[in-house]
N, C-alpha and C positions, 0 to 999 in steps of 0.2 A: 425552477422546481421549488415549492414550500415545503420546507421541511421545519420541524418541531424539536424543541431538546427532548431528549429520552434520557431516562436515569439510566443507568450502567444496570441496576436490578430490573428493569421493568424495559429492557432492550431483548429481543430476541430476532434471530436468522436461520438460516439455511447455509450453513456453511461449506458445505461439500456443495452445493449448486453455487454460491457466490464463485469460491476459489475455480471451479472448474467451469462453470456454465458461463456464468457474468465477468467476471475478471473482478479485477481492481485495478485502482489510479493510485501509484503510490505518489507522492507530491513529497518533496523535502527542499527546506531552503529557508528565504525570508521574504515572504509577499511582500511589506512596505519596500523591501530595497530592492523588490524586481530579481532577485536572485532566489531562483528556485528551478529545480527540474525536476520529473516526473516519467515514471513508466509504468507499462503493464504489470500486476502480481497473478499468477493463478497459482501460486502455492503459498501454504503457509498456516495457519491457525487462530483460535480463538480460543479464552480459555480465562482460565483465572489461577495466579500464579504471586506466590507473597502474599494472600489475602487481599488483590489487586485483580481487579480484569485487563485482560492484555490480549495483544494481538503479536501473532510470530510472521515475521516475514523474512525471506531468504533474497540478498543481494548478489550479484558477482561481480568480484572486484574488476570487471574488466568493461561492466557498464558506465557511463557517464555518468548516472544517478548514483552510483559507489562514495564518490565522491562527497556528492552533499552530505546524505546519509553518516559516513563518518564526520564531516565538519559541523551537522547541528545536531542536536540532542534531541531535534522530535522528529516527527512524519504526521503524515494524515495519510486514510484511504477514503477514497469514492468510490461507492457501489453507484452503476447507473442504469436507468428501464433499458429494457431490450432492444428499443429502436439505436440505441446510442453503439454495440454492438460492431459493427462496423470502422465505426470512427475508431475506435478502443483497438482494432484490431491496425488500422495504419498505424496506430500512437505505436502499438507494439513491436512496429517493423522498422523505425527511425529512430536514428540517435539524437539525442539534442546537444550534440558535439559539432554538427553538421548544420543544422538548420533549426529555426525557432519552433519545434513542432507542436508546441501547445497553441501557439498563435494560428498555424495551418490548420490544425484540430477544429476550430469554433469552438473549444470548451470556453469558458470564461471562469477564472482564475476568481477568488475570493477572498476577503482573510478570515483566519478564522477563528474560534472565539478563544481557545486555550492554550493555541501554540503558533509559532512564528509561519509554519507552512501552509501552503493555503489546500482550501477547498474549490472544490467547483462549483458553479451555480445549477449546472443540470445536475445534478447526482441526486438521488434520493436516498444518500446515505451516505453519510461522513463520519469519520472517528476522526478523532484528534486525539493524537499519543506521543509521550515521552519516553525513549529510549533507558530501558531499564537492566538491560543484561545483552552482551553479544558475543558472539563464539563461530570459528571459523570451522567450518565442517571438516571430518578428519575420516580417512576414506578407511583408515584400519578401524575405526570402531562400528562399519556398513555392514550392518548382520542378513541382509535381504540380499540374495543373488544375484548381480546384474546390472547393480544401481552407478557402479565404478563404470563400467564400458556403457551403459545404455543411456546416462545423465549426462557425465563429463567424460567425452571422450580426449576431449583437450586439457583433463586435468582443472579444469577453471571451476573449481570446486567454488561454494556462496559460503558469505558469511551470515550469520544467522544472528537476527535481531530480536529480541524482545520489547514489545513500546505497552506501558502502563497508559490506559483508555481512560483522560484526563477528561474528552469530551463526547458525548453521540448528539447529533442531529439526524433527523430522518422522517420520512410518512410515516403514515399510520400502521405501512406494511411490516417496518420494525418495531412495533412494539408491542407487550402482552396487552 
């Protein structure tokens, strides 16, 4: 996929269809050392936060990608076309504790320009961010009805990330 830098002001999305329709690839690790793992996001955020653009994403410590996620200080996400849909939805049903499932995937693994984690080469939309604030979700402060018994019913409550958007690549579809 060709993708273009985008300035952080001159980047725009659809983020209620990304997080819900599309998914994301979060990727955390170090592409030169082959150490990295990755999984499906469908929640999470976009925003600007410190006089920073940033993306919010929610882990559960009881994922394999928990791990990375706390041992580096960045992430990347991959937005990818719709045909890729499919693939995105096995990556989301294996653990890579078990088997190598980027490799089963056909994605192809990238590095990428601002941070140690890689991108993908299909994606038509990559951020590169560094880890700027994280907070472990806390179920007495759940003002919405339901979210305790209907989210975690195992209690495996996520930690919540904020990563400052060091980098955007993308088509032409993200940008003004």
């Amino acid at each position: 996929m060709e993708r273009k830098e985008i300035a952080a002001n001159e980047f725009t999305c659809k983020p209620l269809e990304i997080l819900s329709n599309q998914w994301m690839l979060l990727a955390c690790g170090d592409f030169e050392k082959k150490e990295f793992n990755s999984m499906v996001v469908g929640w999470g955020a976009f925003g600007t936060m410190w006089r920073k653009p940033f993306c919010m994403i929610v882990v559960r410590p009881s994922r394999y990608t928990y791990d990375f996620v706390e041992k580096y200080d960045n992430f990347s996400l991959a937005v990818f076309p719709d045909e890729f849909k499919k693939k995105l939805g096995a990556l989301g049903s294996k653990s890579g504790r078990e088997l190598d499932k980027i490799n089963d995937s056909g994605f192809t693994p990238i590095a990428s320009s601002a941070v140690s984690s890689p991108g993908f080469d299909e994606a038509e939309l990559i951020l590169e961010c560094k880890k700027m604030y994280q907070e472990d979700f806390d179920p007495s402060k759940f003002l919405c009805d339901n979210i305790d018994s209907s989210c975690y019913p195992d209690g495996d409550y996520h930690r919540m990330y904020f990563g400052e958007i060091l980098a955007i690549s993308g088509t032409d579809k993200y940008r003004v």
